[in-house]
N, C-alpha and C positions, 0 to 999 in steps of 0.2 A: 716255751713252745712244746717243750717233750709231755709236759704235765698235762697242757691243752686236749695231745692228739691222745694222752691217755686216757682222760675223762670221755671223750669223744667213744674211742673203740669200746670202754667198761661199758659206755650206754648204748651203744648199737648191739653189743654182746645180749645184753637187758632186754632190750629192745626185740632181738632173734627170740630170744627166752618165751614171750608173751605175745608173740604171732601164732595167729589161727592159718588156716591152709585161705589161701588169697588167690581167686578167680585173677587173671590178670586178660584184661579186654584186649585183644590183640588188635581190634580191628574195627573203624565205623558203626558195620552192620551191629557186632556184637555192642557197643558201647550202647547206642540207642534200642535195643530191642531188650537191651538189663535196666537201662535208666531209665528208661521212658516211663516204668511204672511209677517212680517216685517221684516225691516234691525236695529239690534239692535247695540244699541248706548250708549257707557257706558263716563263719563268723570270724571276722576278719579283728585283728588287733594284733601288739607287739607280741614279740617271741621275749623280751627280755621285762614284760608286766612282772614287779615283783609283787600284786597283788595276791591276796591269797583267791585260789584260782574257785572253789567252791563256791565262795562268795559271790565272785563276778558271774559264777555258770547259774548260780540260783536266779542271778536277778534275770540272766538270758531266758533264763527257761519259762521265766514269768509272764517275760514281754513277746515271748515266740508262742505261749497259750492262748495270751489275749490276743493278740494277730492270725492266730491258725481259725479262732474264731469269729473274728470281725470278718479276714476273707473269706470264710467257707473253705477251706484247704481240705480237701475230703483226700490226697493221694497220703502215701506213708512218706513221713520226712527220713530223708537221707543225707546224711551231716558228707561234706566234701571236704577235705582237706589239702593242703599245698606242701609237703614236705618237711613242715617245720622239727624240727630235733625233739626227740622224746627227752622232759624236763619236768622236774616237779613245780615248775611256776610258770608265767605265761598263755601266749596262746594253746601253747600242745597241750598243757595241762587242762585249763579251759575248756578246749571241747571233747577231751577225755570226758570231764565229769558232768558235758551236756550229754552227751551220748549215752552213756553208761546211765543217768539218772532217767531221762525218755525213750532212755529201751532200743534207739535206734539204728540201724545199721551205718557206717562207716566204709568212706570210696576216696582211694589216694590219687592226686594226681600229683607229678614228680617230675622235675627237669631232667631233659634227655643231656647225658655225657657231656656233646657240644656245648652247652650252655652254662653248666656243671657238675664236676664230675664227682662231687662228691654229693649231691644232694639226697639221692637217690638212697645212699646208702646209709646217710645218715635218718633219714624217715622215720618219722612216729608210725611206727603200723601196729598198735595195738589194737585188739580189735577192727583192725579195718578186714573187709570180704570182698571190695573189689580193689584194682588197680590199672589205670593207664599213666600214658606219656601226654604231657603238654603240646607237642608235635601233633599228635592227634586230632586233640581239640583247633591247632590252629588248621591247619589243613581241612576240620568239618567247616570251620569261618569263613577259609577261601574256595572254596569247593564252586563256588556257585558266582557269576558276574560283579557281585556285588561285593565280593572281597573284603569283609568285613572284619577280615583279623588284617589287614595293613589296615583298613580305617582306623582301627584301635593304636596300630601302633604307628602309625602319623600322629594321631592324636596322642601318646602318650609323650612323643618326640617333643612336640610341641609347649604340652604344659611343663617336662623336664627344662626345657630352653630357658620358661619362665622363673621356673625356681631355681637354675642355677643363675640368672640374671641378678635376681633380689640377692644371693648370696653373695655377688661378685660387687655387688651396691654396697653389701654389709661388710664387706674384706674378709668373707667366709671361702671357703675353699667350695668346690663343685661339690656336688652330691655323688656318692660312692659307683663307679664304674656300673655295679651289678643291679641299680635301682630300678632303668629300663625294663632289663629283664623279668623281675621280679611283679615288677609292675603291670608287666605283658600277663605273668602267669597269673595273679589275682582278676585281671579284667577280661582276660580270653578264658579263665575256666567259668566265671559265674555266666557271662553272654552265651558260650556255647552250652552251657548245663540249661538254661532259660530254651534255649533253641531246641533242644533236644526234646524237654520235659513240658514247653510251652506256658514253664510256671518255674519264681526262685524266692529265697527267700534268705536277703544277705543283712546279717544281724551285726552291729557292732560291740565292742567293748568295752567301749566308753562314749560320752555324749559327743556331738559332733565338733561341737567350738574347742572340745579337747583333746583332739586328734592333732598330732604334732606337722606341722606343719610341711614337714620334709620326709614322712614317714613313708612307708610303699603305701602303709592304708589309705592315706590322702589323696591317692590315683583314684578312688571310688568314683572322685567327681565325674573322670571322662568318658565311663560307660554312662552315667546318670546326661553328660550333656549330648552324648551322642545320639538321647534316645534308646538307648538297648538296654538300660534298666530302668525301670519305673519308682519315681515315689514310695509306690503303695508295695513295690519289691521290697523295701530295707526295713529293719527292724530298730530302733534307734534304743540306746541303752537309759 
């Protein structure tokens, strides 16, 4: 454990090291009057990918050219990110090397305290220029009658139910306490970035019948059935 929290602080130390000065959006107005210019860009896959991550970022960058042209995406892509730990393998490293290869700017979004209290501080932010809270984004969701961030996470509720069911068929234990959660902040940052930007563009890391069955990424489905991500939104690997 002691080794764990050490590896953990040497890379947030790292991490401090290779941060540029970070706009942090304090508020509604500001979130939407800095993003609205861009096409935001989310790429979802595991944090513990022990692929080599160039590799997988090339094929992204390939299938995110030919999509940026079939749609017409005339705004500047803006890579999004969800907290993940700065690592030389995985998703963190991943869309390091989409970003850095397509020139793009980088925008954190990060669990408030409540939810966990260490995420935040563990954060990949290199090169990121903007930063909010996840609270944020759920609040622009319910802002408005139709409360579309409990829709998502009724709907997340639900399909959890199901997959700890199939597990409890298999003599598998439940799915890990913080699944919901995580799952909340994948599906409520690309629907509210979509709502903001009126355009998104969520790529994955691998093909879809390969996406593990119990992963956070396999929530992708409930925005897609809800309606609030479309098809021609995802980028498939």
């Amino acid at each position: 454990v002691a080794g764990h929290w050490m590896e953990h602080k040497q890379t947030t130390k790292c991490n401090r090291a290779m941060m540029q000065p970070i706009t942090i959006l304090r508020n509604a107005l500001s979130i939407q009057s800095t993003l609205k210019a861009y096409h935001p860009l989310l790429i979802e896959g595991h944090s513990r990918d022990d692929r080599d991550p160039r590799a997988v970022g090339d094929q992204i960058i390939y299938n995110l050219r030919e999509s940026r042209k079939e749609r017409n995406i005339t705004k500047p892509f803006i890579l999004i990110t969800q907290g993940d730990p700065l690592t030389e393998r995985g998703i963190s490293a991943i869309t390091r090397h989409v970003s850095a290869e397509l020139e793009i700017k980088r925008c954190l979004v990060t669990l408030d305290e409540e939810y966990d209290s260490t995420h935040s501080d563990l954060a990949d932010r290199v090169d990121v220029v903007y930063e909010l809270k996840f609270s944020q984004l759920l609040s622009m969701l319910n802002e408005k009658t139709d409360q579309i961030g409990s829709t998502l996470e009724e709907a997340i509720e639900r399909k959890l139910a199901l997959k700890n069911a199939k597990r409890a068929e298999l003599g598998k234990d439940p799915m890990a306490a913080w699944a919901k959660t995580y799952a909340m902040l994948q599906e409520v940052t690309k629907v509210t970035m979509k709502k903001i930007c009126g355009e998104v563009t969520v790529a994955h890391t691998t093909d879809s019948i390969h996406i593990q069955e119990y992963s956070v990424t396999s929530f992708y489905e409930v925005g897609m059935e809800l309606n609030l991500i479309d098809k021609e939104d995802m980028v498939a690997f």
